[in-house]
DSSP file (Angstrom, degrees, kcal/mol; ACC not computed):
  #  RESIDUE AA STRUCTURE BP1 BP2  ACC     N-H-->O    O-->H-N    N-H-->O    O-->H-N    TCO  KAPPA ALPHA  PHI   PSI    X-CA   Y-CA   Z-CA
    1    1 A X              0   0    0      0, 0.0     6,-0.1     0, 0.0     3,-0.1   0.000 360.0 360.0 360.0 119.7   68.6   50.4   24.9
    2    2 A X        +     0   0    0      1,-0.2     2,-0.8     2,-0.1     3,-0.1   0.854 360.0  28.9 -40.1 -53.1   68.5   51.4   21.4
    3    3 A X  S >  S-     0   0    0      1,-0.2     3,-1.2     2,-0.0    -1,-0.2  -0.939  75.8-177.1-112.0 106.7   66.1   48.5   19.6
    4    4 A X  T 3   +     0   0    0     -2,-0.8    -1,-0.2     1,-0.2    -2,-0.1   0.396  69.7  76.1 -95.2   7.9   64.4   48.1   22.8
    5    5 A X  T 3  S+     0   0    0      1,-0.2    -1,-0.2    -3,-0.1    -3,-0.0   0.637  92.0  58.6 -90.0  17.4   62.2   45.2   21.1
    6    6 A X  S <  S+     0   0    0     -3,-1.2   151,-0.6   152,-0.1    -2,-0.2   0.377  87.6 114.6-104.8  -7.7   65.4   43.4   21.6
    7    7 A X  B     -A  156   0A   0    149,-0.2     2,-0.6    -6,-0.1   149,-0.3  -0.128  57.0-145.2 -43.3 145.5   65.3   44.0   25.6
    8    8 A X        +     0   0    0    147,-2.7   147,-0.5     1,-0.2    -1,-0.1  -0.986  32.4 163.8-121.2 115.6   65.0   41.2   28.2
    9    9 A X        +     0   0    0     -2,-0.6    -1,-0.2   145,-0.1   147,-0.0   0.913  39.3  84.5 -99.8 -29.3   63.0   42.7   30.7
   10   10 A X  S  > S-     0   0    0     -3,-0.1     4,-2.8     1,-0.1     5,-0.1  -0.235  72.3-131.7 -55.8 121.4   61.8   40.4   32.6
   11   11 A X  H  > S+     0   0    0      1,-0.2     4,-1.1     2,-0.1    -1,-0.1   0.728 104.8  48.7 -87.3   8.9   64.0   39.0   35.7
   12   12 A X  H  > S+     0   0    0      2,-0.1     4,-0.8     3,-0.1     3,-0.4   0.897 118.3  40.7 -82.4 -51.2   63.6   35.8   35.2
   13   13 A X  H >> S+     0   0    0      1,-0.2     4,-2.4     2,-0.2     3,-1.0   0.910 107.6  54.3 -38.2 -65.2   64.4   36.1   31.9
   14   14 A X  H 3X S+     0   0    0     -4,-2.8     4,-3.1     1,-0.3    -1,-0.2   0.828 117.5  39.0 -54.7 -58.9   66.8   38.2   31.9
   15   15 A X  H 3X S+     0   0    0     -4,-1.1     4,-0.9    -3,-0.4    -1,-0.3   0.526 109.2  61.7 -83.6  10.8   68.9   35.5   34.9
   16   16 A X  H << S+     0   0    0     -3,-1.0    -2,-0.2    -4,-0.8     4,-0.2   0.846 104.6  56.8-100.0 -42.7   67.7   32.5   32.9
   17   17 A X  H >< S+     0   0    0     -4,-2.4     3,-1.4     2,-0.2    -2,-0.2   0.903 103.9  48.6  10.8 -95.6   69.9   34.3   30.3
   18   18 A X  H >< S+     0   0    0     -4,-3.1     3,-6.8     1,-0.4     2,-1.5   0.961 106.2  50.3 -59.4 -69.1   72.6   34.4   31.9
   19   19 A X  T 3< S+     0   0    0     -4,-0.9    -1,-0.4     1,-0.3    -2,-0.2   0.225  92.7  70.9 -76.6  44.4   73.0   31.4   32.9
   20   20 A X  T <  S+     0   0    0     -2,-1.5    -1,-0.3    -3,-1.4     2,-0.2   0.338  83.9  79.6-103.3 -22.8   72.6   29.9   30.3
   21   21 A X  S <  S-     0   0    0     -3,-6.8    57,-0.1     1,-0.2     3,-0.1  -0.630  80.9-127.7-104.2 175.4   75.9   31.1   28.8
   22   22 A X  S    S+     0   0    0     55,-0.3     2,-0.3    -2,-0.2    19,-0.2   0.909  74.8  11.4 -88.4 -47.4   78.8   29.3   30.0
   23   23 A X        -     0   0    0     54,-0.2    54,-0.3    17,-0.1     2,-0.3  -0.822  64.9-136.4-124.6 174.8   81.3   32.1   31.4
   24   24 A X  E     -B   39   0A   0     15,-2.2    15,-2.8    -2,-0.3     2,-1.3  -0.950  11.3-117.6-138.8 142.6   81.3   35.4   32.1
   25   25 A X  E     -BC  38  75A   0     50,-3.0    50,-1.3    -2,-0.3    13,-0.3  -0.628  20.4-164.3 -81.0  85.3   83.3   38.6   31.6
   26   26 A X  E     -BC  37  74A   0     11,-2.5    11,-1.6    -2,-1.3     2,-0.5  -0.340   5.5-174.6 -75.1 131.3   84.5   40.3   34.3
   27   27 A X  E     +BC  36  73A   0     46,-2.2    46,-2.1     9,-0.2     2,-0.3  -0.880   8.7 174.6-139.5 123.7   85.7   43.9   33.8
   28   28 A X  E     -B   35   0A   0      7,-1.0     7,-4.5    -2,-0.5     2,-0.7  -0.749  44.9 -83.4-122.5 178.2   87.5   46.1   36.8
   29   29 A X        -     0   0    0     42,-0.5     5,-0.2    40,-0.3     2,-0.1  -0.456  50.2-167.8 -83.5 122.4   89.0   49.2   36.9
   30   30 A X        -     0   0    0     -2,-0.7     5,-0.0     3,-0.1    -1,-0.0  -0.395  40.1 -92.2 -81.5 161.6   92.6   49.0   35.9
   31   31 A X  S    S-     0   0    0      1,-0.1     3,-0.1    -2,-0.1    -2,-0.1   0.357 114.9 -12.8 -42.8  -9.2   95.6   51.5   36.1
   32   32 A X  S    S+     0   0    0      1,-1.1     2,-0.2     0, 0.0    -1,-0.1   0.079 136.2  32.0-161.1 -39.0   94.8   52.9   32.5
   33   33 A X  S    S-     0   0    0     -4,-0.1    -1,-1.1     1,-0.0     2,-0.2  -0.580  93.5 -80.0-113.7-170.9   92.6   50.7   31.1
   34   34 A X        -     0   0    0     -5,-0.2     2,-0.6    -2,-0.2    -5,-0.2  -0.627  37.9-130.9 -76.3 148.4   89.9   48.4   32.1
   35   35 A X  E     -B   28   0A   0     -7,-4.5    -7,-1.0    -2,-0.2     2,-0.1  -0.595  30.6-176.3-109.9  64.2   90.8   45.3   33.4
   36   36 A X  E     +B   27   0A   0     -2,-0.6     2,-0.4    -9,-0.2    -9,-0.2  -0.344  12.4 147.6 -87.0 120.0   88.8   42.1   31.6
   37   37 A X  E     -B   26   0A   0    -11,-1.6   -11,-2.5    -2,-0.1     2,-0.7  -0.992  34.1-110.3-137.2 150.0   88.9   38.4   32.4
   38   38 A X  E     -B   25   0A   0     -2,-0.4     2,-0.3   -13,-0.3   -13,-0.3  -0.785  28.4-176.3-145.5-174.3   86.8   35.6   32.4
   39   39 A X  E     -B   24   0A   0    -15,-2.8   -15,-2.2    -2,-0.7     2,-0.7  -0.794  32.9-124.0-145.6 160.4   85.5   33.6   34.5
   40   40 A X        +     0   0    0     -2,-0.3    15,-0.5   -17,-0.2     2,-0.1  -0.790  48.6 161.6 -82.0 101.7   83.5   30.7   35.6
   41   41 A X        -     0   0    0     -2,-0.7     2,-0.2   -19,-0.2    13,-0.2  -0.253  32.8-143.8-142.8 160.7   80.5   31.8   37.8
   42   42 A X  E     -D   53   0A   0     11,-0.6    11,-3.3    -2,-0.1     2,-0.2  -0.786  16.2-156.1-132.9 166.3   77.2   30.9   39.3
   43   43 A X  E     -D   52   0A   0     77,-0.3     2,-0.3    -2,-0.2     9,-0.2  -0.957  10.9-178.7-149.5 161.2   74.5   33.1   39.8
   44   44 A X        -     0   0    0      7,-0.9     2,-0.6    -2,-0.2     7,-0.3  -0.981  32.1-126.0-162.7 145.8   71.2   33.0   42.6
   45   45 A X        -     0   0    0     -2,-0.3     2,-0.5     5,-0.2     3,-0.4  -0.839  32.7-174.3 -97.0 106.1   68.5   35.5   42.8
   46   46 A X  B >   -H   49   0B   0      3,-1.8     3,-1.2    -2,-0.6    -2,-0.1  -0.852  69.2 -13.0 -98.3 114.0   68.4   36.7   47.0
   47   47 A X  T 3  S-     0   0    0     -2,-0.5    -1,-0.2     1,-0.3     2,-0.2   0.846 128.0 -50.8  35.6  55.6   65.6   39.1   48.0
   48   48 A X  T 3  S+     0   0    0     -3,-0.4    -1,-0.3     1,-0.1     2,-0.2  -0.229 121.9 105.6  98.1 -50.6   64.4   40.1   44.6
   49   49 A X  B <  S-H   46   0B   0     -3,-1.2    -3,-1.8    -2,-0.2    -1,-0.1  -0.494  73.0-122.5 -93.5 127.8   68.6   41.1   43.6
   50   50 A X        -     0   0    0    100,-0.5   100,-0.8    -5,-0.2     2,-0.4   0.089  27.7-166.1 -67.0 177.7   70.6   39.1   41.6
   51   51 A X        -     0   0    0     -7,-0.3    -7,-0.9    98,-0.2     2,-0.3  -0.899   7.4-162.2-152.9 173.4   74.3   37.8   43.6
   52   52 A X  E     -D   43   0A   0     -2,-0.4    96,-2.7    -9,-0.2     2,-0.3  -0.907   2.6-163.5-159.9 146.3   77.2   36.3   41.4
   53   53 A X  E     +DE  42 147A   0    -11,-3.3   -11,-0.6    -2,-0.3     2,-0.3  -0.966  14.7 162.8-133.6 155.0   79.7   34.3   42.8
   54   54 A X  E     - E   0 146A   0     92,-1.4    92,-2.8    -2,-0.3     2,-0.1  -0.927  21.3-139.0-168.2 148.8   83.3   33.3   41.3
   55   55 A X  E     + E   0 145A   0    -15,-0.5     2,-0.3    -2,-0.3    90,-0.2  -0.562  23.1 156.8-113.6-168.2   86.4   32.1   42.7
   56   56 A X  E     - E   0 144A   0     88,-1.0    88,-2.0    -2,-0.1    86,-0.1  -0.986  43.5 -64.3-167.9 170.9   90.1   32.6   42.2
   57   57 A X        -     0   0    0     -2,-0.3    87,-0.6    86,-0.2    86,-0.1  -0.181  47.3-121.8 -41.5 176.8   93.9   32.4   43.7
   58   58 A X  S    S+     0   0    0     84,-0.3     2,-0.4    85,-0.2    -1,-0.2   0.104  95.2  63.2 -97.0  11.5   94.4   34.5   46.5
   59   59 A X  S    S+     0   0    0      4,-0.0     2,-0.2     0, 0.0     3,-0.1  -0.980  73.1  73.5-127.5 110.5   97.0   36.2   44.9
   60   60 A X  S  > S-     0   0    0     -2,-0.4     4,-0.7     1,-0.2     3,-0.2  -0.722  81.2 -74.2 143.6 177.5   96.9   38.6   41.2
   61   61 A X  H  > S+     0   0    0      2,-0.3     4,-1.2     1,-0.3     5,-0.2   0.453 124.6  53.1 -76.5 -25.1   96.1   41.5   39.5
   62   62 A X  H  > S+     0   0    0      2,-0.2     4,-2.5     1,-0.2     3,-0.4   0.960 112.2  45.8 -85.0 -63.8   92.2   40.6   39.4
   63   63 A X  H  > S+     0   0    0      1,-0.2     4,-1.4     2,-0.2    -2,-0.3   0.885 119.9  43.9 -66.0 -53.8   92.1   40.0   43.3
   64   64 A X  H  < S+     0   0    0     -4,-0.7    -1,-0.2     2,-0.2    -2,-0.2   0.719 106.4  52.0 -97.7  -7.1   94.1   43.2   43.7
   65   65 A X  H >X S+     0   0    0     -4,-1.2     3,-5.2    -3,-0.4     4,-1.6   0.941 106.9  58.7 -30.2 -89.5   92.6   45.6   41.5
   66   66 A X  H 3< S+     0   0    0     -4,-2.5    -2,-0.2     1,-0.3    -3,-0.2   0.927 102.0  57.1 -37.8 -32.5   89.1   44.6   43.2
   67   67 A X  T 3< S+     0   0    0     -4,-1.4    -1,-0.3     1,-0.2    -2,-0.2   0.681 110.1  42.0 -85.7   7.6   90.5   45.7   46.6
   68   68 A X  T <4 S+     0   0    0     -3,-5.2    -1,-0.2     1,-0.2    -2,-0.2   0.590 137.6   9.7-111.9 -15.1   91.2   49.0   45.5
   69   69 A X     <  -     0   0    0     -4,-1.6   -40,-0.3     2,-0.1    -1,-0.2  -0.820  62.6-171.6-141.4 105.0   88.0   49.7   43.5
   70   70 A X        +     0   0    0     -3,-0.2    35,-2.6    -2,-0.2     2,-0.1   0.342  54.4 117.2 -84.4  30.1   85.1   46.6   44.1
   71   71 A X  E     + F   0 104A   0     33,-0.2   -42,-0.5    -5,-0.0     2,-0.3  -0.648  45.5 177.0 -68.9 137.7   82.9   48.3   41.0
   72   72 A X  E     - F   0 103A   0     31,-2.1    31,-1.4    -2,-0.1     2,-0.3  -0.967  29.3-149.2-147.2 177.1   82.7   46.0   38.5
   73   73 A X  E     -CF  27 102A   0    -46,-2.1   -46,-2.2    -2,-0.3    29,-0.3  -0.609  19.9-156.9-116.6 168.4   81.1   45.7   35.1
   74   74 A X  E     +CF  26 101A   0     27,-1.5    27,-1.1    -2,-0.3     2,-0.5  -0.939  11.4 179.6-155.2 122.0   79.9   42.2   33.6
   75   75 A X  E     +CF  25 100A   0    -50,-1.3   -50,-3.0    -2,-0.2     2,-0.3  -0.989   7.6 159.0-129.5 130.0   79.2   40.8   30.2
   76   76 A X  E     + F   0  99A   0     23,-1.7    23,-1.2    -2,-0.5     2,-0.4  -0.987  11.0 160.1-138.4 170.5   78.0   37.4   28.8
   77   77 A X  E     - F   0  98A   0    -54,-0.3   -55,-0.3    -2,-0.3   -54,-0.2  -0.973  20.1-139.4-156.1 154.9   76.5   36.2   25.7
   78   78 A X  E     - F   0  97A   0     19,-2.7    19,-1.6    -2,-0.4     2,-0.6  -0.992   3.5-150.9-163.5 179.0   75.7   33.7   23.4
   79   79 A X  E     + F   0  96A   0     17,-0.3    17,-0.2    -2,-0.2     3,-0.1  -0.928  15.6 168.5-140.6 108.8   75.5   32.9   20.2
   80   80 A X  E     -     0   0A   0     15,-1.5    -1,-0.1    -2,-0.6    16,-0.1   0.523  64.8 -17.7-116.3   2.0   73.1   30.3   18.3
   81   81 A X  E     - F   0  95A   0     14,-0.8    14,-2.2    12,-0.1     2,-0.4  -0.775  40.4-141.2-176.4 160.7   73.6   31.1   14.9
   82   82 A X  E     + F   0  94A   0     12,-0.2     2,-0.3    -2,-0.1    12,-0.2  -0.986  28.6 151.9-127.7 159.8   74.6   33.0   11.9
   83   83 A X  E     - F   0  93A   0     10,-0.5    10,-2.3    -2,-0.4     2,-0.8  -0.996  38.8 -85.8-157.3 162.1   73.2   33.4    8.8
   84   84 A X  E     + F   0  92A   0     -2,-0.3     8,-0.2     8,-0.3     5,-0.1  -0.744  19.3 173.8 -75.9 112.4   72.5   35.4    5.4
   85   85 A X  S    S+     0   0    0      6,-1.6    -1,-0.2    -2,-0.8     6,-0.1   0.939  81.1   0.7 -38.1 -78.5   69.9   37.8    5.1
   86   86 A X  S    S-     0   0    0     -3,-0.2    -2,-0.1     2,-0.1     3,-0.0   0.537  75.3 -96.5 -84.8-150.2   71.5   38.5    1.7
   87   87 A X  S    S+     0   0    0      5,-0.0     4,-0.1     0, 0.0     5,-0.0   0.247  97.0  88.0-128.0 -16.1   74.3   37.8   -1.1
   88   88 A X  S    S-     0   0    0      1,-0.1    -2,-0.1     2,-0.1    -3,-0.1  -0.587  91.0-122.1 -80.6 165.2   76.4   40.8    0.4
   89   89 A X  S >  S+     0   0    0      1,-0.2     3,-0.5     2,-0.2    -1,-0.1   0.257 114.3  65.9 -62.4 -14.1   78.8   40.3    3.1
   90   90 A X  T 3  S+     0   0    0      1,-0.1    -1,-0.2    -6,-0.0    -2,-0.1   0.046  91.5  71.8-140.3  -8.8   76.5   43.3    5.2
   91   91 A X  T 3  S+     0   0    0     -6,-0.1    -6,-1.6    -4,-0.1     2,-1.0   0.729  74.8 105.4-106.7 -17.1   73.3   40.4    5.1
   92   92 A X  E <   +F   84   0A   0     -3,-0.5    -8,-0.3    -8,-0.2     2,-0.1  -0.424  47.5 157.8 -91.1 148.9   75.0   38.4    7.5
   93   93 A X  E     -F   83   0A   0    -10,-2.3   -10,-0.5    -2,-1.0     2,-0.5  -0.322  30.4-128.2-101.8-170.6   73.7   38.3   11.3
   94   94 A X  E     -F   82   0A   0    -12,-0.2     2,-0.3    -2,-0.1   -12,-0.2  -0.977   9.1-138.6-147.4 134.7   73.7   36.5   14.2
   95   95 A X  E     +F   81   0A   0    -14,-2.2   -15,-1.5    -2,-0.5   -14,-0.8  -0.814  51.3 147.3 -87.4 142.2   70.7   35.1   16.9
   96   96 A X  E     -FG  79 158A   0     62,-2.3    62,-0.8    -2,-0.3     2,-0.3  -0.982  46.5-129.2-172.2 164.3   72.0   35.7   20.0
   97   97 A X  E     +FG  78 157A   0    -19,-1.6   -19,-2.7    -2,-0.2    60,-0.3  -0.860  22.9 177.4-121.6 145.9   71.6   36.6   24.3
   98   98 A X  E     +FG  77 156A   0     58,-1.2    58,-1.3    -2,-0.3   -21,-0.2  -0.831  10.9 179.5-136.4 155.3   73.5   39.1   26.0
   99   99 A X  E     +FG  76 155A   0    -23,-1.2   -23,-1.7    -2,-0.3     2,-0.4  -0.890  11.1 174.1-124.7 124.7   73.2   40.3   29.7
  100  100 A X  E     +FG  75 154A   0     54,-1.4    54,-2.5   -25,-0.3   -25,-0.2  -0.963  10.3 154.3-119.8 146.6   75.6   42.9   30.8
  101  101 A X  E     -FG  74 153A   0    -27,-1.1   -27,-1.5    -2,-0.4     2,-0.4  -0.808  29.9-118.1-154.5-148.9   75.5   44.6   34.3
  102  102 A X  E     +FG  73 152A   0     50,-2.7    50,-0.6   -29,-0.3     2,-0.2  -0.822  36.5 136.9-141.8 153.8   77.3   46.6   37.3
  103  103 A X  E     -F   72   0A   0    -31,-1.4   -31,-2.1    -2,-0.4     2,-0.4  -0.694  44.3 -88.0 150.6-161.4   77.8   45.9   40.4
  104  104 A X  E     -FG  71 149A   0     45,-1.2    45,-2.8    -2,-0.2     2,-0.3  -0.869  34.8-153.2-131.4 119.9   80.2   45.7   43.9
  105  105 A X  E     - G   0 148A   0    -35,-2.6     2,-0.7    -2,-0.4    43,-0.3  -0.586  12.3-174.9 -84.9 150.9   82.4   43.0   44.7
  106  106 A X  E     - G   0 147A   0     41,-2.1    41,-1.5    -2,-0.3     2,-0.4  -0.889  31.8-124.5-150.4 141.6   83.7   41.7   47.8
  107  107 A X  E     - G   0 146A   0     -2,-0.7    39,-0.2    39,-0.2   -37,-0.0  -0.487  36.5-135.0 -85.5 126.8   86.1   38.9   48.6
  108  108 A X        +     0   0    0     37,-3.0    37,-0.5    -2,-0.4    -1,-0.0  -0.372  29.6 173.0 -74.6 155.6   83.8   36.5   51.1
  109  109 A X        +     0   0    0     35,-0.1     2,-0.2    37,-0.0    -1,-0.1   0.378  47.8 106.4-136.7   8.7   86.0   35.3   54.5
  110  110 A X  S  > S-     0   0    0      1,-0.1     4,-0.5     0, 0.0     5,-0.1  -0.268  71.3-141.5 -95.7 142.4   82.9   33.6   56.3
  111  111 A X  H  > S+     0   0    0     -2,-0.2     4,-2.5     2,-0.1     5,-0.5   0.854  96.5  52.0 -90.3 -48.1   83.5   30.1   55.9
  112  112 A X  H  > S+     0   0    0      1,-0.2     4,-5.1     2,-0.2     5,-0.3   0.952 107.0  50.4 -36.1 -45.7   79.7   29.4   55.3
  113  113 A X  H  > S+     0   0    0      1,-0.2     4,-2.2     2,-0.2     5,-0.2   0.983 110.0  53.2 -86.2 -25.2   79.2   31.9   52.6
  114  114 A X  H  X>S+     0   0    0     -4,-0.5     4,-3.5     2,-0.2     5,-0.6   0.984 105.5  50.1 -24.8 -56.3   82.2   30.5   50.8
  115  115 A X  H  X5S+     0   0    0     -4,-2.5     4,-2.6     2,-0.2     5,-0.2   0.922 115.7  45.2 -76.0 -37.1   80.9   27.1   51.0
  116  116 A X  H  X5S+     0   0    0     -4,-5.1     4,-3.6    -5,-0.5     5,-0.3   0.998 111.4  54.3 -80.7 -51.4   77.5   28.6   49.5
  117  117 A X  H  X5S+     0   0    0     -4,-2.2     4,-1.2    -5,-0.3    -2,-0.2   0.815 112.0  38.9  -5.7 -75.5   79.5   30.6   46.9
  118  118 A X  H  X5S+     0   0    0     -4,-3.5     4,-2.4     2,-0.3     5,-0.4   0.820 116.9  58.3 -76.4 -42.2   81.4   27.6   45.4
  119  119 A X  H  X<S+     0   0    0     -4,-2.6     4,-1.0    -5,-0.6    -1,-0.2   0.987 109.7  43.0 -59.4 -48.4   77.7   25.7   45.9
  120  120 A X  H  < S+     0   0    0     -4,-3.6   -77,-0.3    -5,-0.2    -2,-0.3   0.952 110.5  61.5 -51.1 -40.2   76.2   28.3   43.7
  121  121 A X  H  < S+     0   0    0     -4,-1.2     4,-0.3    -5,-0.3     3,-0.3   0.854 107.4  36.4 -30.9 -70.4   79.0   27.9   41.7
  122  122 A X  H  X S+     0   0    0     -4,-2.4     4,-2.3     1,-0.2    -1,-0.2   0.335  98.1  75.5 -70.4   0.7   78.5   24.4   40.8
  123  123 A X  T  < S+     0   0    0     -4,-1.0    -1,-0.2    -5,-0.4    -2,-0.2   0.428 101.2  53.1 -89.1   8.2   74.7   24.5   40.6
  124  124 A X  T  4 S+     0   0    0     -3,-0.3    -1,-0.2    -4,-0.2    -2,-0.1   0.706 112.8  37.8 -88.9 -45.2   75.6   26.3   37.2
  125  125 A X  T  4 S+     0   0    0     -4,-0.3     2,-0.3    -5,-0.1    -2,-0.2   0.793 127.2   2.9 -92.7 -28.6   77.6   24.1   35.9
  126  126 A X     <  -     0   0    0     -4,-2.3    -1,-0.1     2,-0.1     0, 0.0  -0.943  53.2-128.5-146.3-175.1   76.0   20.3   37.0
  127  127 A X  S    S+     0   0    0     -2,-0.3    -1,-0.1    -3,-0.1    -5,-0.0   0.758  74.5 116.1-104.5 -28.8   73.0   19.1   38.8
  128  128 A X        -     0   0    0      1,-0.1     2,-0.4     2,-0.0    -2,-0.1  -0.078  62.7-140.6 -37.1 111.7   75.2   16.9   41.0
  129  129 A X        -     0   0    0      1,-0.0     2,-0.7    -6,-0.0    -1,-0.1  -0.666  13.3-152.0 -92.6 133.4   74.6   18.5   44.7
  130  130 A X        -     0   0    0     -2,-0.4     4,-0.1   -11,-0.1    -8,-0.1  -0.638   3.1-145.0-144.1 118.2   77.3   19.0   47.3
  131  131 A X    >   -     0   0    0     -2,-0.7     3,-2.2     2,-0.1     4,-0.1   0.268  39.0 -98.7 -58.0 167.8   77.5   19.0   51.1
  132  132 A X  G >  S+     0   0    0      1,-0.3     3,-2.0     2,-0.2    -1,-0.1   0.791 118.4  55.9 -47.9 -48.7   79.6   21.0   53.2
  133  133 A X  G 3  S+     0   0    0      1,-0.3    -1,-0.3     4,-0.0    -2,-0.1   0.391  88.8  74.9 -78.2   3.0   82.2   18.1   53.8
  134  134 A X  G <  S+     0   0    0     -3,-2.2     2,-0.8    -4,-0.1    -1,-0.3   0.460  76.1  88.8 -87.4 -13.4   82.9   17.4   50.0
  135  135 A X  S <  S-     0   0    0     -3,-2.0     5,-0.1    -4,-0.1    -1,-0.0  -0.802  81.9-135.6 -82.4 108.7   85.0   20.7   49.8
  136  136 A X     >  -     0   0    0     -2,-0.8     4,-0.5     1,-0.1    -2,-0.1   0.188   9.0-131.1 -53.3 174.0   88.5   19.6   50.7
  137  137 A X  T  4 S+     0   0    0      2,-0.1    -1,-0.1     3,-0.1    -2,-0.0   0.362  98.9  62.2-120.4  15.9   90.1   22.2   53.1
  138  138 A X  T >4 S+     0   0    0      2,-0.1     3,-3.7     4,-0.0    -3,-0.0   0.690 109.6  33.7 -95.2-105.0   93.3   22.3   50.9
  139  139 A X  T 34 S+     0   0    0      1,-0.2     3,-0.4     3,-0.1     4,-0.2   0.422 112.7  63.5 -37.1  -9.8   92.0   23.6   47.9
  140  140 A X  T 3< S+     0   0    0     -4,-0.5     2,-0.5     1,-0.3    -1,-0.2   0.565 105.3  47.4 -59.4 -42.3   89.6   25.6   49.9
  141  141 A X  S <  S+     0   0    0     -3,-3.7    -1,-0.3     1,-0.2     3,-0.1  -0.757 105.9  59.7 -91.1  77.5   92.6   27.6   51.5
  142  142 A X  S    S+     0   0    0     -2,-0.5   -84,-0.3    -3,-0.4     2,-0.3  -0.184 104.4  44.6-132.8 -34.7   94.1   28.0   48.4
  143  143 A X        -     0   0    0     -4,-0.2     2,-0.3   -86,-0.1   -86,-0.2  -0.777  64.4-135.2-115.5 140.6   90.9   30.2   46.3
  144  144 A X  E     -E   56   0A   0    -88,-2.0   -88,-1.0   -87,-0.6     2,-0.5  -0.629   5.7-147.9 -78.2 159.5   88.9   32.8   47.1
  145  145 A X  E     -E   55   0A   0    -37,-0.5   -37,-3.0    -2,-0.3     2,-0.4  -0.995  17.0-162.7-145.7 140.5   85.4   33.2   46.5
  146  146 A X  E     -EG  54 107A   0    -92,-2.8   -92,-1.4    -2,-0.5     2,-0.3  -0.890  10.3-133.1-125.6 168.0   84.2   36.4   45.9
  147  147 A X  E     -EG  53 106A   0    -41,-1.5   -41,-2.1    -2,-0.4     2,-0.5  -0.788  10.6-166.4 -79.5 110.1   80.5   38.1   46.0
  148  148 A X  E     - G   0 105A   0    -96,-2.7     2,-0.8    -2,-0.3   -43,-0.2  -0.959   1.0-171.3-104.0 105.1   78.7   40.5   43.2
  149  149 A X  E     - G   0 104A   0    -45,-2.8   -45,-1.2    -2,-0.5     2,-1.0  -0.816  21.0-147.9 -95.1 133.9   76.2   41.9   44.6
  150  150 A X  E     -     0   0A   0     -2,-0.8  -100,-0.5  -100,-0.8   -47,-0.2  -0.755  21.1-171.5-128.3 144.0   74.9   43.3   41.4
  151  151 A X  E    S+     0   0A   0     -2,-1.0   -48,-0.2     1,-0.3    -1,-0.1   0.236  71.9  14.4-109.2  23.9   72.9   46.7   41.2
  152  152 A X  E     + G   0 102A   0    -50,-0.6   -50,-2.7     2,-0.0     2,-0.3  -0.552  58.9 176.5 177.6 150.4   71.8   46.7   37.6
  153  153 A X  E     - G   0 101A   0    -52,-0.2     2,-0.3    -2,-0.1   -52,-0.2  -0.964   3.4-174.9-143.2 123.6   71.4   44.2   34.6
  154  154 A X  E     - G   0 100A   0    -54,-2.5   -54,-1.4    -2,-0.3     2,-0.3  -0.785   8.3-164.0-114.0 155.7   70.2   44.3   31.1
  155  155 A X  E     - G   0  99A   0   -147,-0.5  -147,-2.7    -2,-0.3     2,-0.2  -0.977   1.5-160.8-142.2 159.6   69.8   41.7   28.6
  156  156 A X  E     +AG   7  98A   0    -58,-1.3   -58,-1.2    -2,-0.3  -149,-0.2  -0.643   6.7 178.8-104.4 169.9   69.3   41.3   25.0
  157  157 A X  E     + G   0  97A   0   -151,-0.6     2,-0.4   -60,-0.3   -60,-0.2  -0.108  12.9 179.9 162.0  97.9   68.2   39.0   22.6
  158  158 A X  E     + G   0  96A   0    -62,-0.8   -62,-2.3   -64,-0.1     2,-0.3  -0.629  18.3 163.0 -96.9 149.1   67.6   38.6   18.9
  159  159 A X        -     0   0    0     -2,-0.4     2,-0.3   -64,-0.2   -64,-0.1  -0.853  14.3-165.8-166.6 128.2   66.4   35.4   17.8
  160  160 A X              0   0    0     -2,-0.3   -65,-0.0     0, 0.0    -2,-0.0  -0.778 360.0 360.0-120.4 140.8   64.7   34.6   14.1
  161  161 A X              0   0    0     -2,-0.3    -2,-0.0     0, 0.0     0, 0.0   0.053 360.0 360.0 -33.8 360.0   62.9   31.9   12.9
């Protein structure tokens, strides 16, 4: 990292970060370009290594793309203000978190680690907890839940008085 006194090194930090921001960017490898969407995710730290989970149809270019390459790249941020330094347009800036990383997906078929997937899922978004039998088995066949096991992660963060 270039102005490494903007690194989050720490890994607590670093996933407290992250989830902090609301979605996340997913980027796989496309037929010419890179392939970016994003998406709503949970994240849980498992022996030391960070995991991401997200779900999706069982059908499209996201879902088939990952079964021909499961690299993926990852970006989220956020953004808590901007302001002037200056009177030029060039003085303003922004306070702000980033984590970007790597790592290999795989689409889960286990029924358990689904059901912990989707649980990580929602432990991001509310505090509200929910057993196994609260997932309907309709909408359950309908999504996938996939896996990131992710094998490196950086964050950033400038933040000013």
């Amino acid at each position: 990292m270039r102005k490494s006194q903007r690194e989050i090194s720490d890994f607590q930090e670093k996933k407290a970060a992250l989830l902090a921001c609301g979605f996340l960017t997913l980027a796989v490898g496309g037929e010419s370009a890179p392939y970016l969407v994003p998406l709503d995710f949970g994240a849980e730290e498992r022996e030391g290594k960070l995991i991401l989970y997200f779900h999706c149809a069982k059908e499209g270019k996201k879902l088939d793309l990952l079964r021909k390459d499961p690299n993926v790249g990852f970006c989220a941020a956020r953004q808590f203000r901007v302001f002037n330094n200056g009177t030029a347009p060039c003085g303003f800036t922004a306070d702000y978190e980033s984590v970007c990383g790597r790592g290999v997906a795989s689409v889960l078929s286990d029924r358990a680690e689904r059901l912990h997937g989707l649980k990580v899922l929602m432990a991001h978004y509310t505090e509200e907890g929910f057993s196994d039998e609260s997932f309907l088995e309709r909408p359950l066949a309908l999504a996938e839940v996939v896996r990131v096991d992710v094998t490196e992660f950086t964050g950033k963060r400038l933040v000013r008085g």
